[in-house]
C-alpha positions as CSV (number, residue, x, y, z in Angstrom):
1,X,-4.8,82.6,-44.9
2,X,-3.2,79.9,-47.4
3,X,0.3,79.8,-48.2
4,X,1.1,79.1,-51.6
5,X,4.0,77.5,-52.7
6,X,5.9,76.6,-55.9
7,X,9.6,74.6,-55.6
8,X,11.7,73.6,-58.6
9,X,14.7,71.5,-59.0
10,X,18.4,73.5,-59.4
11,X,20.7,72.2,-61.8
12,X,24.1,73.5,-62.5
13,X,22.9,75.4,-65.8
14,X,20.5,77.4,-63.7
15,X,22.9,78.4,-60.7
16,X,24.7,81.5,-62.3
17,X,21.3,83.0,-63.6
18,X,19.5,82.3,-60.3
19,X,22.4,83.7,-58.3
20,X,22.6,86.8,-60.6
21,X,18.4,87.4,-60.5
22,X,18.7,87.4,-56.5
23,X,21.3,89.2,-56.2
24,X,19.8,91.8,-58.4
25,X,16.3,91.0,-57.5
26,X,15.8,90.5,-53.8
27,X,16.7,90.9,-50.0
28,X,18.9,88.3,-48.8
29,X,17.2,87.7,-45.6
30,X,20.0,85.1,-43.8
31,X,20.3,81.4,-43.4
32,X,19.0,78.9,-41.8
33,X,19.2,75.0,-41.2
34,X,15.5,73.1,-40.4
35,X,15.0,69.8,-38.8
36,X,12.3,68.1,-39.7
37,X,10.9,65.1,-37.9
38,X,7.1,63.8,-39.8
39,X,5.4,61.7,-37.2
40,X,2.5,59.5,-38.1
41,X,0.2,57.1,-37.4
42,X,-0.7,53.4,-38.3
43,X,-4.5,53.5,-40.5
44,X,-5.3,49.7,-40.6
45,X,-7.5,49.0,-43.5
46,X,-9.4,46.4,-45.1
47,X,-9.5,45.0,-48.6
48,X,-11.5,41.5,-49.3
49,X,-10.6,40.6,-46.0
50,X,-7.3,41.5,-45.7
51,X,-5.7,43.9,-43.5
52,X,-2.9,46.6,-44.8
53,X,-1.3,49.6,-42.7
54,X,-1.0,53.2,-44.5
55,X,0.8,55.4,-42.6
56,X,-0.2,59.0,-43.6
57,X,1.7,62.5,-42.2
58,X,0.2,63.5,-39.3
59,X,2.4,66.6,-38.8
60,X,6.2,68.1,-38.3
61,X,8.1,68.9,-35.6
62,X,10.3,71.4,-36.9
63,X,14.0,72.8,-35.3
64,X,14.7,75.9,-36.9
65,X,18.3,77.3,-36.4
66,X,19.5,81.1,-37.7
67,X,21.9,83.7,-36.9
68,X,19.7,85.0,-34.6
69,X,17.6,82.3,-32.8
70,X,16.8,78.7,-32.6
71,X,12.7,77.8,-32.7
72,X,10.9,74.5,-32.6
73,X,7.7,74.6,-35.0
74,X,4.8,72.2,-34.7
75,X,3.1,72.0,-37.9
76,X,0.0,70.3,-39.3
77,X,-0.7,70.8,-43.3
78,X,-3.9,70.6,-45.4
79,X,-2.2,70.4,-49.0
80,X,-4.0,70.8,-52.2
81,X,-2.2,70.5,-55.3
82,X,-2.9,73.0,-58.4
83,X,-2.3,72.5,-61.8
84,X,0.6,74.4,-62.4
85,X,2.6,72.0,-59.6
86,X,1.7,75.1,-56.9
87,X,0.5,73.6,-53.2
88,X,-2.0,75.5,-51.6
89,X,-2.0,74.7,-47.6
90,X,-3.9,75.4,-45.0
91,X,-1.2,75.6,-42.2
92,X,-2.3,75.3,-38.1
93,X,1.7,76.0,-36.6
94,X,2.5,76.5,-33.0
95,X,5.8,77.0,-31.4
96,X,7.0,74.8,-28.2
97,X,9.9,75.5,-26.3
98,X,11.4,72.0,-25.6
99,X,11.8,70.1,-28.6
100,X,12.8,66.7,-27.0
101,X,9.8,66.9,-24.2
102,X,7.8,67.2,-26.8
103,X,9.0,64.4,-29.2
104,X,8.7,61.9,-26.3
105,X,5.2,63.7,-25.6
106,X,4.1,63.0,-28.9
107,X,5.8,59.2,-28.9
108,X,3.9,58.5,-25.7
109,X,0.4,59.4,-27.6
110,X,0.9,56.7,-29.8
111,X,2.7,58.6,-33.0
112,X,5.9,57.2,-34.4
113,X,8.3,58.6,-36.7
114,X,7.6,58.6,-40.6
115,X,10.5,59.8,-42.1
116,X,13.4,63.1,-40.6
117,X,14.5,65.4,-43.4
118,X,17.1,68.6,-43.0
119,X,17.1,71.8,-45.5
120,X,19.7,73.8,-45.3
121,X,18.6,77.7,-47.1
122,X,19.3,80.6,-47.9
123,X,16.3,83.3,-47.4
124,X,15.4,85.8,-50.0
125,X,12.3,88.4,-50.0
126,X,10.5,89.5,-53.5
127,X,8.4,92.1,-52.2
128,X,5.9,89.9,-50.5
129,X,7.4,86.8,-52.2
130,X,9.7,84.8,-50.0
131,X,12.5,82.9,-51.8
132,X,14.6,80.1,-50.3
133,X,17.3,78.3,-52.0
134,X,17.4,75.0,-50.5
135,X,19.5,72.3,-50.1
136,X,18.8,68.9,-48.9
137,X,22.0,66.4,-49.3
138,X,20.4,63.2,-50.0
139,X,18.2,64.9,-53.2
140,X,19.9,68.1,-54.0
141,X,19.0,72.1,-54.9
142,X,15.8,73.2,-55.1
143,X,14.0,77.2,-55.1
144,X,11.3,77.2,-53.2
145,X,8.7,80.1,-53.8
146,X,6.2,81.0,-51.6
147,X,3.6,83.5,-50.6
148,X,1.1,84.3,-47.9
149,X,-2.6,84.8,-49.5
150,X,-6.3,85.2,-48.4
151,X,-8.9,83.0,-50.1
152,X,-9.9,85.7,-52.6
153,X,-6.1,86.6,-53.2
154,X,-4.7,83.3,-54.5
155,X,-4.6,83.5,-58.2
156,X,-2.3,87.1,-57.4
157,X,0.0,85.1,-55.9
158,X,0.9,82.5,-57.8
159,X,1.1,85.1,-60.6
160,X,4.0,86.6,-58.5
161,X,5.4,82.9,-57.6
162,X,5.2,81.9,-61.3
163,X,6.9,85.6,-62.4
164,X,9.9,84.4,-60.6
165,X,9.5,80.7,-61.8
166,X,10.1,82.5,-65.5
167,X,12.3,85.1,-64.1
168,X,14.9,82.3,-63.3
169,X,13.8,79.9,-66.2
170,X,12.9,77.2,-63.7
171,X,9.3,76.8,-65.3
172,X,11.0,73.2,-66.6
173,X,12.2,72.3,-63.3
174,X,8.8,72.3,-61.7
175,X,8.9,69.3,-58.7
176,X,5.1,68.3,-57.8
177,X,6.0,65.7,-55.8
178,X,6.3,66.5,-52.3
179,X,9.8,65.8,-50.4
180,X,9.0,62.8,-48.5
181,X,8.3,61.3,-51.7
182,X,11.3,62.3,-53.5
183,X,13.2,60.7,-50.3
184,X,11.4,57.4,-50.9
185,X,9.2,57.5,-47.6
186,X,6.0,57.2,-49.6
């Protein structure tokens, strides 16, 4: 299974239409706030005899806080980038129950923190579309739109992410970049 995902900048403009097509549209689903901590590592390599260090995402640790429930995600992406701006991941996620032990496990092994991010969002379902309006306070609003899909079912669903792209006139807004970047980690 891939997840494919689409996310586009919010501006003021675009808030009353979004709010008016989910509210019309989809199933709120709740709120949630997620922590994320990117750990990495240290690749040395050489150029004409000269060393550099490129540190790369190795993967997230992730709390998750709801209503309901408060999870901590371990999370390690494969990301290939489509030509419409739409990531197509490979994801390999696990859950742990202690959040710190684990951060001090992982520290231990050598990994060191790339760069911590928080989204704040509100969940919305499509069907089998899940919609989250996000906020992150040092970039600002984005909708992120993202579906679940088997090798042989990807071009369906990024019809259905790109129908709600147009749906909410955010085909404009399209961000390719990925967050970390936007934040100026890499």
């Amino acid at each position: 299974m891939k997840e494919v995902e689409i996310k586009a900048w919010i501006y003021e403009e675009n808030k009353k239409q979004i709010k008016n097509y989910l509210k019309k549209s989809a199933k709120f689903l709740g709120e949630k706030i997620k922590n994320d901590i990117m750990y990495c590592t240290k690749n040395i390599e050489k150029n004409d005899n000269l060393y550099s260090y490129k540190k790369e995402i190795s993967f997230r640790l992730r709390e998750e806080v709801s209503e309901e429930k408060k999870l901590f995600l371990v999370t390690k992406k494969t990301r290939k980038y489509g030509k419409n701006g739409e990531e197509i991941n490979n994801e390999l996620e696990f859950e742990v129950t202690d959040f710190h032990q684990f951060h001090e496990f992982v520290i231990g092994l050598g990994y060191e923190i790339f760069y911590k991010k928080q989204k704040k969002i509100q969940q919305y379902l499509i069907g089998t579309v899940l919609v989250e309006w996000v906020t992150i306070d040092e970039l600002g609003e984005f909708l992120e739109v993202e579906c679940i899909a088997k090798d042989n079912e990807i071009d369906e669903a990024l019809s259905l992410i790109m129908q709600i792209i147009h749906d909410t006139n955010l085909q404009k807004n399209i961000e390719k970049k990925p967050y970390g970047m936007l934040l100026g980690e890499f």
